[in-house]
DRENDO-1510 file (C-alpha; in Angstrom, 1 decimal, always signed):
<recs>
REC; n; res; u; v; w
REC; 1; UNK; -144.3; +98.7; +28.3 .
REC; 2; UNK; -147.2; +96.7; +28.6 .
REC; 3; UNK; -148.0; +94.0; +30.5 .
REC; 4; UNK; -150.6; +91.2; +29.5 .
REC; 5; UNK; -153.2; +88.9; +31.3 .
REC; 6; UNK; -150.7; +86.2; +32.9 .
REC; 7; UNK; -151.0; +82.4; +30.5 .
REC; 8; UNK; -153.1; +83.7; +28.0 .
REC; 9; UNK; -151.5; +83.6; +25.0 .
REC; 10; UNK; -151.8; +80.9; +22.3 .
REC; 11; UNK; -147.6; +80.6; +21.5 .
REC; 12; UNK; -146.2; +77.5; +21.6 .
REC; 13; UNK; -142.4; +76.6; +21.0 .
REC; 14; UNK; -141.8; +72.7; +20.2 .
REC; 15; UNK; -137.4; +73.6; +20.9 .
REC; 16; UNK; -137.1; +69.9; +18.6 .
REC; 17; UNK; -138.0; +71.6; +15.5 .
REC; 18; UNK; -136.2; +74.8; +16.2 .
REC; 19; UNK; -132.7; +75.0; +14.1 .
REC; 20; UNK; -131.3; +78.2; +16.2 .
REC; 21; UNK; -131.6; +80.6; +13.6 .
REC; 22; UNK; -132.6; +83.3; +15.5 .
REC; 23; UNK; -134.8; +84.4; +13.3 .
REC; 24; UNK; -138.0; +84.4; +15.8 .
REC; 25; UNK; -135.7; +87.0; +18.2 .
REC; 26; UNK; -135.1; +89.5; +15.2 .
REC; 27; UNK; -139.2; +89.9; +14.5 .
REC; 28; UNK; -140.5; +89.8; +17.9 .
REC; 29; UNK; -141.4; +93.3; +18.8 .
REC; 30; UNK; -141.6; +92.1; +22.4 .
REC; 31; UNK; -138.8; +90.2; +23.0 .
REC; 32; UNK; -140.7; +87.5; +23.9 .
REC; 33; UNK; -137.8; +84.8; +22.8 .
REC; 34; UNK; -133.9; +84.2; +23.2 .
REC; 35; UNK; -131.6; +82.0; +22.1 .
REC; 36; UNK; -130.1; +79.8; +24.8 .
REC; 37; UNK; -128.0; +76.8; +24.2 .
REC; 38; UNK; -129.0; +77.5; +20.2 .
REC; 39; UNK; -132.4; +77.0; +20.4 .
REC; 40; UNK; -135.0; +79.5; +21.1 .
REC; 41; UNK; -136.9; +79.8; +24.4 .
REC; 42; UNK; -139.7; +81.5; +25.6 .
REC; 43; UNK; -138.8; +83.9; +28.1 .
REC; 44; UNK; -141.5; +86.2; +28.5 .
REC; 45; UNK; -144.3; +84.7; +27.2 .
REC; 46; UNK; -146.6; +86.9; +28.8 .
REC; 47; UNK; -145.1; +89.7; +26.8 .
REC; 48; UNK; -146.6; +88.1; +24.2 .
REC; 49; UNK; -149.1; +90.0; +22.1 .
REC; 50; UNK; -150.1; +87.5; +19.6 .
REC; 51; UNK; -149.4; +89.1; +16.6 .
REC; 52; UNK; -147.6; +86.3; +14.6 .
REC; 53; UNK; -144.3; +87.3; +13.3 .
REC; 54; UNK; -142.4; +84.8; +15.0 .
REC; 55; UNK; -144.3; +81.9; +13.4 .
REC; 56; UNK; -144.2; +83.5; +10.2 .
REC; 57; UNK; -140.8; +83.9; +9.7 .
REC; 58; UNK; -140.0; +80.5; +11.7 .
REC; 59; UNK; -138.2; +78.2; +8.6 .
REC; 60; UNK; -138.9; +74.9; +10.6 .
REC; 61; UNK; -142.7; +75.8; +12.4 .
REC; 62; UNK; -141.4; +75.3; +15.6 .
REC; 63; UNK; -143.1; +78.4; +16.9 .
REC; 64; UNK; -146.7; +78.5; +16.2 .
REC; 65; UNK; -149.4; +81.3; +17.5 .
REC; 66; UNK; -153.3; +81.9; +17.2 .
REC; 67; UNK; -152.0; +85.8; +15.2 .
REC; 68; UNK; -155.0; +88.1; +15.4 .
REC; 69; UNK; -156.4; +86.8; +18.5 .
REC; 70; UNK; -154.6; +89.0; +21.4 .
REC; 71; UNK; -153.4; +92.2; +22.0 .
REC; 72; UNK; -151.9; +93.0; +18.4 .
REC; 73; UNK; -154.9; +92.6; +16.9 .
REC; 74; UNK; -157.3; +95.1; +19.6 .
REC; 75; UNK; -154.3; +97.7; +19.2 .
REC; 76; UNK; -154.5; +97.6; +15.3 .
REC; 77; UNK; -158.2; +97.6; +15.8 .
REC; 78; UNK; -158.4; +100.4; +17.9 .
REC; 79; UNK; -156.1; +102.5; +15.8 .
REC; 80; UNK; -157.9; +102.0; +12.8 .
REC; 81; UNK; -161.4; +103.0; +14.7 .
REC; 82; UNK; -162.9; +99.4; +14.8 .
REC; 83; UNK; -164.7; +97.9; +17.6 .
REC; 84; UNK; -164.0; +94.4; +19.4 .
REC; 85; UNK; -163.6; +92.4; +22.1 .
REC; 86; UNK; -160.4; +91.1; +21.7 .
REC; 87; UNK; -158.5; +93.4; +24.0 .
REC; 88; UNK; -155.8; +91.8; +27.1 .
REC; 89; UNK; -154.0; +94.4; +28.2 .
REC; 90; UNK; -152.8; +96.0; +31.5 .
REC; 91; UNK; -150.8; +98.7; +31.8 .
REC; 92; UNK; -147.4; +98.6; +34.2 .
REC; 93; UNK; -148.9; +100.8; +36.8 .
REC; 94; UNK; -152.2; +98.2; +37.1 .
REC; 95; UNK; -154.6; +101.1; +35.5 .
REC; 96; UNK; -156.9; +98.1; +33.2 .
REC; 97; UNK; -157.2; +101.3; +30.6 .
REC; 98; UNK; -155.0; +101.6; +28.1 .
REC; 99; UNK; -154.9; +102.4; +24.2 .
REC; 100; UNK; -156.8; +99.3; +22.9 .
REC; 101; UNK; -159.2; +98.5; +25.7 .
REC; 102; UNK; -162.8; +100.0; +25.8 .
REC; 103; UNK; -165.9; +98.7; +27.1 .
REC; 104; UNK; -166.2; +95.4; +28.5 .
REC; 105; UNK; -162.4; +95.0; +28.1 .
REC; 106; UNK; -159.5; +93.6; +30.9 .
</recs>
């Protein structure tokens, strides 16, 4: 499992607008959210990797994320053979190489 650069990521939760669907905990490949109390809550957030389901699927916008700015987007990246900068990971064991990261990365 990867880890990620501690208060980096660009999700947000405004709990007032969230009905407790539970929708955001289904599509988060992370699981980044939880229902508590029947509202979703952040309880990772730095498991976070930016890549946007949660907002999408969110029926009331209470979750909202920058998708294509973190760590989803360098893995796709890398995987498809692009370059870019937009790498954040660390690996468990603290190695700052991993899958997406290349030069001038972490």
């Amino acid at each position: 499992m990867l880890t990620y650069l501690k208060n980096t990521t660009t999700l947000a939760l405004e709990p007032e607008l969230c009905a407790g669907c539970g929708m955001c905990t289904e599509v988060c490949p992370q699981g980044v959210l939880a229902l508590e109390n029947g509202k979703a809550e952040i309880v990772d957030r730095d498991a976070c990797m930016e890549c946007g389901a949660c907002a999408q699927n969110c029926p009331t916008a209470a979750l909202t994320v920058e998708a294509g700015v973190g760590c989803a987007a360098a893995i796709i990246n890398s995987a498809m053979g692009r370059s870019g900068d937009g790498c954040c990971c660390v690996v468990e064991t603290g190695n700052k190489e991993g899958p997406s990261c290349g030069p001038g990365c972490c």
